[in-house]
C-alpha positions as CSV (number, residue, x, y, z in Angstrom):
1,X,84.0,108.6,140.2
2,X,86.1,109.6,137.3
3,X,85.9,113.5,135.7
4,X,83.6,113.8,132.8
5,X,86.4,115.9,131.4
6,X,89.3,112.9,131.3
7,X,87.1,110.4,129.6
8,X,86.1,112.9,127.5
9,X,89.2,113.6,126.4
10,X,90.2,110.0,126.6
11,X,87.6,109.4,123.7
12,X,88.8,111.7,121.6
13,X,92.2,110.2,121.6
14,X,90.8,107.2,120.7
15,X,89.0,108.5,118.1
16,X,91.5,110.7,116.5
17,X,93.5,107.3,116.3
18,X,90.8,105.9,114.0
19,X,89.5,109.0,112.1
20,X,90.7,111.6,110.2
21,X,91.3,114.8,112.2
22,X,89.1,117.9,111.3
23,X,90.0,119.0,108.3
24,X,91.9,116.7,107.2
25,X,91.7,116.0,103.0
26,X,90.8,112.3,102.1
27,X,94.0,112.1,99.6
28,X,95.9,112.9,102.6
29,X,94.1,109.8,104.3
30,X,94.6,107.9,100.9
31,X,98.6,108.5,101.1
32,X,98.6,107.3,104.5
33,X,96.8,104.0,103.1
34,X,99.1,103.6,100.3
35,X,102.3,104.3,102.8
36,X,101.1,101.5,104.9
37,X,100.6,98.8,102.4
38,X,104.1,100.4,100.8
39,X,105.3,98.9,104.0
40,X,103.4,95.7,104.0
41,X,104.1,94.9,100.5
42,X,107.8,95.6,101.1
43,X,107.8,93.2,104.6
44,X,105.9,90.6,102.2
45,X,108.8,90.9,99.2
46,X,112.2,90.7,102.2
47,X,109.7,87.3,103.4
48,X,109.4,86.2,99.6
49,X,113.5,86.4,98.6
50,X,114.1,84.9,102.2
51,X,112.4,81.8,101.0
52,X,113.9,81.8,97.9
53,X,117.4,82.1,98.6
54,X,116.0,79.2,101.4
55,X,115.1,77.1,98.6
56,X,118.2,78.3,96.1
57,X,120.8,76.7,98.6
58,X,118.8,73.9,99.5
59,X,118.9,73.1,96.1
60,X,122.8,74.1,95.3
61,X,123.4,71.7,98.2
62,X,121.5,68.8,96.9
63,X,123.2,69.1,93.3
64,X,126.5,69.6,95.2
65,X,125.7,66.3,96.9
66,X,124.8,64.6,93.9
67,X,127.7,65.9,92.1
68,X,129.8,64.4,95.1
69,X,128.9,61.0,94.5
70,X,129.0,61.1,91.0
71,X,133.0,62.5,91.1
72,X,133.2,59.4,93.6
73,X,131.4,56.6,91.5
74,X,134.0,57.4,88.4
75,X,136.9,57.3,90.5
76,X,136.0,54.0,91.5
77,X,134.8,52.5,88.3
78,X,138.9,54.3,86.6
79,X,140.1,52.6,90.0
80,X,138.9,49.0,89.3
């Protein structure tokens, strides 16, 4: 049988995890909200200008490409 007193205490822990603590102002809770999706928001922007530089070089490669066989068509049609 466990002690009343460890579960008791293991409850509060829990709780403390998901409620304020005694005392505790609600702007303070507030700033804790706003530092969290600060963090979010900044994990979401690093995700956003990954994709983008993604897409910006799959682009520069395609126009270098294209740029490749355009240099390669005119030296052929000066060749002949």
């Amino acid at each position: 049988m466990s002690n009343p007193s460890s579960s008791t205490i293991e409850a509060a822990a829990a709780a403390s995890t998901t409620t304020p603590m005694i005392g505790q102002l609600p702007n303070q809770l507030t700033l804790q909200q706003f530092k969290q999706q600060l963090i979010e928001l900044k994990q979401q922007q690093h995700l956003q200008q990954q994709l983008l530089l993604q897409h910006f070089q799959q682009q520069q490669q395609q126009l270098n490409e294209h740029h490749e066989k355009q240099l390669q068509e005119h030296i052929r049609v000066r060749i002949y």
